[in-house]
C-alpha positions as CSV (number, residue, x, y, z in Angstrom):
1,X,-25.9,-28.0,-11.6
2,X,-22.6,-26.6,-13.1
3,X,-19.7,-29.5,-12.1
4,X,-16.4,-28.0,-11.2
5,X,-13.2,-30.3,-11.0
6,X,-10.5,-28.4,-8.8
7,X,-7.0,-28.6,-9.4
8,X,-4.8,-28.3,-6.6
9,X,-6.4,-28.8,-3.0
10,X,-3.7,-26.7,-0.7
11,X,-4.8,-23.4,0.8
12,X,-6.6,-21.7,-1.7
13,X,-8.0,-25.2,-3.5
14,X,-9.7,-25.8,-0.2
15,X,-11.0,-22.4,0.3
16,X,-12.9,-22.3,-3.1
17,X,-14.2,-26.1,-2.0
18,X,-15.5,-24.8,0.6
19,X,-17.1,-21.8,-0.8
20,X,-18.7,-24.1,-3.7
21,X,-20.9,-25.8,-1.2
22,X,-22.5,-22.6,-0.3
23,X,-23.4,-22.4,-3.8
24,X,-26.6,-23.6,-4.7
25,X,-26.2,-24.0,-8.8
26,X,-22.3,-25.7,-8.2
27,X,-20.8,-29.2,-7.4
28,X,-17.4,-29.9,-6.8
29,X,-17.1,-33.8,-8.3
30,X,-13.1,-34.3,-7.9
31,X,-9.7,-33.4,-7.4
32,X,-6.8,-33.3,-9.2
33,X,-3.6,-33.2,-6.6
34,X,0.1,-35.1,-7.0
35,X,0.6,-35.0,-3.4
36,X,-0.6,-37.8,-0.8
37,X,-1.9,-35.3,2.0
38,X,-3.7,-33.8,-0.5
39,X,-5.5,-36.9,-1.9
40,X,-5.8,-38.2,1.8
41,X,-7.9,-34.5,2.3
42,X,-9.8,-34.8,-0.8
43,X,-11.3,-38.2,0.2
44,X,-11.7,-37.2,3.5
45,X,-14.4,-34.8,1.9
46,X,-15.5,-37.6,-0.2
47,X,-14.1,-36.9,-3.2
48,X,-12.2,-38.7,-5.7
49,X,-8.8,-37.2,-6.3
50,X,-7.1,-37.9,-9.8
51,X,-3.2,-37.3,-10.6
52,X,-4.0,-35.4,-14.2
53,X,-6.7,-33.4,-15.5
54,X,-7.3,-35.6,-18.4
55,X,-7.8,-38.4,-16.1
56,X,-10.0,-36.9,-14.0
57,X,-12.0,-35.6,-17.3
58,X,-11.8,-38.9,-18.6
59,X,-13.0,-40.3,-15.4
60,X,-15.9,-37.5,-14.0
61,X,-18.6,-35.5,-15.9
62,X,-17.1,-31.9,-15.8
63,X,-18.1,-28.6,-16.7
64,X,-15.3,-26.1,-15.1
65,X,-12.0,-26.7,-14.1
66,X,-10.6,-24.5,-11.4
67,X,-6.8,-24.5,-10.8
68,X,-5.7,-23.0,-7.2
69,X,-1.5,-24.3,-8.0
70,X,1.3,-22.3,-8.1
71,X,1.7,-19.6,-10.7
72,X,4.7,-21.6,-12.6
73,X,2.2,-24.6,-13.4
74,X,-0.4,-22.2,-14.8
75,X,-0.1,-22.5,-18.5
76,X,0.1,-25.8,-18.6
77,X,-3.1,-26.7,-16.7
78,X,-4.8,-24.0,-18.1
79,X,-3.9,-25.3,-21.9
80,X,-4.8,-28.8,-21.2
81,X,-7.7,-27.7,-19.7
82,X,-9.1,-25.9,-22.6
83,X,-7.9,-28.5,-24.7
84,X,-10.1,-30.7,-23.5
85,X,-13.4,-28.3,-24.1
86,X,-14.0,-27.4,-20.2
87,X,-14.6,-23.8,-19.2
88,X,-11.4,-22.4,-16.9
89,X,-11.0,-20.6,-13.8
90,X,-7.3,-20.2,-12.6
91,X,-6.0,-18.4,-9.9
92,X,-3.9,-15.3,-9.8
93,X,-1.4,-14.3,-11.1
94,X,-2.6,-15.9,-14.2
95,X,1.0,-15.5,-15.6
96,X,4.6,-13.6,-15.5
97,X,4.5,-13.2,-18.9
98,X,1.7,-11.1,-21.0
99,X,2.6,-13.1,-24.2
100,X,1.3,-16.5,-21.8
101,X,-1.3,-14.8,-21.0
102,X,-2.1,-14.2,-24.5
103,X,-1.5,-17.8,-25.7
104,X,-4.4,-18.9,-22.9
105,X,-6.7,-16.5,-23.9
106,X,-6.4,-17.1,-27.3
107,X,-7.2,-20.9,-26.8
108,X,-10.4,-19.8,-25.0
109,X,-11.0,-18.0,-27.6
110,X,-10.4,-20.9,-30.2
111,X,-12.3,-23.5,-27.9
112,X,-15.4,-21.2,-27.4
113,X,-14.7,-21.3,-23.7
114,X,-14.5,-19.3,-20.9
115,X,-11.5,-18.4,-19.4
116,X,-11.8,-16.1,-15.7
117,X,-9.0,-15.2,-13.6
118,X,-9.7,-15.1,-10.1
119,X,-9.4,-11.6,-9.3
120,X,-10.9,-11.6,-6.1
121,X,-10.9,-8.1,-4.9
122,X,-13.1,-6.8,-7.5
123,X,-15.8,-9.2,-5.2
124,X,-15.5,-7.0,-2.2
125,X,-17.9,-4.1,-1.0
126,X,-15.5,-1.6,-0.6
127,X,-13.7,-1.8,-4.2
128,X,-17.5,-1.9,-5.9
129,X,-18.0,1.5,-3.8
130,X,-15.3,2.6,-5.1
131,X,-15.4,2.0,-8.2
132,X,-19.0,3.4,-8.6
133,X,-17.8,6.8,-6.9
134,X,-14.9,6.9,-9.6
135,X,-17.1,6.0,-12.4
136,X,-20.4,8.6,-11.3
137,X,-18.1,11.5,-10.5
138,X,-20.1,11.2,-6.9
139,X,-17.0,13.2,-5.5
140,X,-15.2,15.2,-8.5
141,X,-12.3,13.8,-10.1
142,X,-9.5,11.8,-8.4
143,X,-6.7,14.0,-7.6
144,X,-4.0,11.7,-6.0
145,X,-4.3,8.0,-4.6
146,X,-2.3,5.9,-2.8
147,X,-2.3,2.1,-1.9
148,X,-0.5,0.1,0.7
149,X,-0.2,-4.3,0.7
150,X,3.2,-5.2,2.8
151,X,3.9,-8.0,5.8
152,X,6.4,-10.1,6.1
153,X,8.0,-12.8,4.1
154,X,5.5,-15.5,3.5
155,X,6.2,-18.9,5.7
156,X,3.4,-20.9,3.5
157,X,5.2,-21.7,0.5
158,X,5.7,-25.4,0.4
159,X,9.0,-26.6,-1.7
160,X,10.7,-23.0,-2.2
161,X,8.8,-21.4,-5.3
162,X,7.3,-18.9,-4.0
163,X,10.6,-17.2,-3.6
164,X,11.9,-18.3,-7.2
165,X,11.0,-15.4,-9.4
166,X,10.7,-17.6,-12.4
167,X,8.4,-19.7,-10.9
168,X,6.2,-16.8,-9.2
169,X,7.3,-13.4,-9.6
170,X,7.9,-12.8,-6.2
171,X,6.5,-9.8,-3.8
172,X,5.3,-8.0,-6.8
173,X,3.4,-10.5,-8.4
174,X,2.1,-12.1,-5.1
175,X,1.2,-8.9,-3.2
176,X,0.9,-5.8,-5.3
177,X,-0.4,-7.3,-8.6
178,X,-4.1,-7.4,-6.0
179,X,-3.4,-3.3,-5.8
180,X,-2.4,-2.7,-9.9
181,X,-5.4,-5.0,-10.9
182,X,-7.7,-2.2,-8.3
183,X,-5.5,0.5,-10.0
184,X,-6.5,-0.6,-13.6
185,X,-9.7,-1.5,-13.4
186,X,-11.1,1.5,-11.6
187,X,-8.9,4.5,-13.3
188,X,-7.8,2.6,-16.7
189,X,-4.4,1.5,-17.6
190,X,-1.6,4.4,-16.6
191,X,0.0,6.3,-19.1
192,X,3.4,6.0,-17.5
193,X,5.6,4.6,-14.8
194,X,8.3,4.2,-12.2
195,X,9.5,2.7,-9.3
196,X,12.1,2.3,-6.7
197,X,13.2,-1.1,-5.2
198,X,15.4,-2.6,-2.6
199,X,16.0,-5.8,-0.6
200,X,18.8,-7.1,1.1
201,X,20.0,-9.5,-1.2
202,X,19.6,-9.2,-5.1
203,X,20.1,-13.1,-5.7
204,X,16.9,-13.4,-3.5
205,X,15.3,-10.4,-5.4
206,X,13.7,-7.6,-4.4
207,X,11.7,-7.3,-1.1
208,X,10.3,-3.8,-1.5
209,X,8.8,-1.6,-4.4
210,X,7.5,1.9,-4.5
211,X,5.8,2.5,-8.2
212,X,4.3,5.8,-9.0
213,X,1.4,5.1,-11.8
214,X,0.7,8.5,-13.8
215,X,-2.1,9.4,-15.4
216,X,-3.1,12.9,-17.4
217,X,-4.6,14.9,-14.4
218,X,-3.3,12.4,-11.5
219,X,-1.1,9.9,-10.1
220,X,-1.4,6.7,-7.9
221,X,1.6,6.5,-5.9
222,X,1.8,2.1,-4.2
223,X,4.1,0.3,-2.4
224,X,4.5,-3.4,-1.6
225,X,7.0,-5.2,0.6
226,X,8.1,-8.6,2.0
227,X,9.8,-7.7,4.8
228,X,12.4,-9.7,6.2
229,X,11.1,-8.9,9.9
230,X,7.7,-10.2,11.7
231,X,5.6,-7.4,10.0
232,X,1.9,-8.1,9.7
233,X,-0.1,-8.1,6.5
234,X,-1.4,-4.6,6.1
235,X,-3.4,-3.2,3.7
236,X,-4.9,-0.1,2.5
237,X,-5.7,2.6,0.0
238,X,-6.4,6.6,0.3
239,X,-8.0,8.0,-2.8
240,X,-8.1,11.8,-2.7
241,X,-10.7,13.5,-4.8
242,X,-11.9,16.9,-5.3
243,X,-15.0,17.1,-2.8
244,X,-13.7,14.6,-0.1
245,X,-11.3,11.4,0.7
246,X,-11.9,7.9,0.7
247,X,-9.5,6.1,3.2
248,X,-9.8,2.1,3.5
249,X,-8.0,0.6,6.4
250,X,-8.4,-2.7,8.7
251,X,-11.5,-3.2,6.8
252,X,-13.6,-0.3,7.5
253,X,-14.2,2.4,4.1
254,X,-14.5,5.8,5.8
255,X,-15.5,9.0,3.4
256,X,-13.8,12.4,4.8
257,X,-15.3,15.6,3.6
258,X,-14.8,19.4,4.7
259,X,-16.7,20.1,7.8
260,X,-18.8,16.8,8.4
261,X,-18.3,14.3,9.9
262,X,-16.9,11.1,8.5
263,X,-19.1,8.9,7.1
264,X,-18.2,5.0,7.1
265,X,-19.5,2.9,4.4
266,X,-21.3,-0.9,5.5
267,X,-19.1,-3.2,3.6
268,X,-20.8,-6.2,5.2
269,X,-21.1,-9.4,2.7
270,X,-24.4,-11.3,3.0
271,X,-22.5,-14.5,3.1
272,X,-19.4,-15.1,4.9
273,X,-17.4,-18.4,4.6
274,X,-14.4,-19.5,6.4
275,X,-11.4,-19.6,4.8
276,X,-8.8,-21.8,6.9
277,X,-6.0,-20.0,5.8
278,X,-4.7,-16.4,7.0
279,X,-7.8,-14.8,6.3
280,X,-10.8,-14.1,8.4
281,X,-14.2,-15.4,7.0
282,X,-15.0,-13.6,4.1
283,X,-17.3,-13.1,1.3
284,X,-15.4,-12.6,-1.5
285,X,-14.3,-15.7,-2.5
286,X,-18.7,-16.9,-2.9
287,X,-19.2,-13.6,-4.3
288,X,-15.9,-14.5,-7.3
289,X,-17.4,-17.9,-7.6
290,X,-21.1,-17.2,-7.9
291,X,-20.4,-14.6,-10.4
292,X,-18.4,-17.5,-12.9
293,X,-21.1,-20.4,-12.0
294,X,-23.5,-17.2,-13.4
295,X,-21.4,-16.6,-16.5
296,X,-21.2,-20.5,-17.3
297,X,-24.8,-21.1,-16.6
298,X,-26.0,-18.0,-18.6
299,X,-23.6,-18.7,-20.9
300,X,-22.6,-14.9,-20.5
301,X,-18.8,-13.8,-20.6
302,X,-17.9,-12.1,-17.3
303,X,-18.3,-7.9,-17.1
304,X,-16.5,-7.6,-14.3
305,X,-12.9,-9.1,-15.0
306,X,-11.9,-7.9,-18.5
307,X,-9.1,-9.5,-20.3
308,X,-7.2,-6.5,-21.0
309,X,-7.3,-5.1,-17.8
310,X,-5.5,-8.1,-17.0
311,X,-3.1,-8.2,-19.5
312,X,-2.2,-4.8,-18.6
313,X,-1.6,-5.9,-15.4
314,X,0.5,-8.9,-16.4
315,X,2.4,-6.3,-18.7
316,X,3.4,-3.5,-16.0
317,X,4.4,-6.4,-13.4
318,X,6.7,-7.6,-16.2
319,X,8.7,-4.9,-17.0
320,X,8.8,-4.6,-13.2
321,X,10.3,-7.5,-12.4
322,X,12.1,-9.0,-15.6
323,X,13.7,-6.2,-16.6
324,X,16.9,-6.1,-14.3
């Protein structure tokens, strides 16, 4: 039984609890949280909520810690974390900054531990189709591709950081780093970029970005937005390729070819779990988890979220954002 110690027990914290129970080799044993709703929560659950990690390492028998807190408190846990020999899982975005990034990696590295970054897209149906149509040449090449991820500004942020953009990057590195990590990992790192932005007020940053990825024989064209308006979250990619279209929107992946008709993929997850937060019940999130308990059980670094990919990512986002 692999022993996880979760740091942070908000939204997300709770939703990978939850998700841990349906897992058969993994335990959550504690909590690390500084605030008193969230240790009230935690024992409410039964478990024993600590205000450090090293306390709760010093206090519990631990094999993973998994930090679901904001982005600006990432290196820290994450460094301490390693420090104290226990295999990592943080959520994203890992970092703002690649040469962070870097520095955690390269403690991993030094420590002989494992060091995942919760990627969780990667873990759906309709990404792994992808993905395998891309990498067989089912339909020809990709010719042009576009992807969508905009609603309006986030309400959940507790304490304002969301919208500092030192502390989490803002719309880019909340919404469109999901799309860029899709981007990457399924047609490699882009040889070139550019974008547009705008927003209503450039103290508060940016609210909307257009970024045209190029590649040798292609482009990816994506756009991401926090509208200040009561816009729902919406979501979806068209990936044109030379014998047909791939179109994924409200959750259904639909293949469009010349005088058929369209064929939609079954995307369905075996296990769904609910999340509590803004999301339907989902599989992803046991599909992410399982696949780390694997990689620590087996002892097996993960194949499916690559460390450069995700520096690559960090790296585009950065010029993005921190260069004006």
């Amino acid at each position: 039984m692999i022993r996880v110690g979760l740091v942070g027990f908000g939204g997300m914290g709770k939703v990978h609890f939850h998700n841990y129970k349906e897992i058969s080799n993994a335990e959550v044993v504690g909590v690390v949280t500084e605030s008193a709703s969230g240790t009230k929560e935690a024992e409410e659950f039964g478990l024993p909520a600590f205000e450090s990690i090293r306390e709760l390492v010093e206090n519990l028998d631990v094999d993973v810690i998994d930090i679901c807190t904001p982005t600006f408190l990432h290196k820290a846990q994450v460094m301490e974390a390693l420090s104290l020999e226990k295999h990592v899982i943080v959520e994203k975005p890992m970092a703002l900054h690649r040469k962070d990034a870097e520095e955690m990696y390269a403690l991993a590295e030094k420590k002989g531990k494992f060091l995942f970054v919760a990627q969780v897209l990667r873990f759906t149906k309709d990404v792994q189709i992808l993905k395998e149509i891309v990498q067989k040449g089912t339909l020809g090449k990709p010719l042009d591709a576009y992807f969508e991820r905009v609603s309006g500004k986030p309400s959940w942020s507790q304490g304002g950081w969301l919208f500092d953009k030192e502390k989490s990057g803002l719309v880019a590195f909340d919404l469109h780093i999901h799309d860029l990590d899709l981007i990457i990992s399924t047609f490699g790192k882009p040889k070139k970029f550019q974008y547009t932005s705008n927003g209503r007020n450039k103290k508060e940053g940016q609210e909307q970005y257009r970024i045209l990825y190029e590649y040798d024989e292609f482009s990816v064209c994506a756009e991401t937005a926090w509208y200040h308006a009561e816009y729902p979250f919406t979501q979806r990619f068209r990936i044109y390729f030379e014998h047909g279209l791939i179109v994924q929107e409200k959750g259904v992946l639909t293949l469009y070819k010349k005088d058929q008709e369209p064929f939609v993929y079954d995307t369905a997850d075996e296990v769904l779990v609910s999340t509590g937060i803004n999301l339907p019940p989902t599989g992803m999130f046991y599909n992410e988890l399982s696949h780390f308990m694997s990689c620590v059980e087996e002892g097996k670094p993960s194949e499916v979220i690559q460390e450069r990919e995700i520096l690559g990512s960090i790296e585009i986002l950065e010029k993005i954002v921190f260069t004006h």
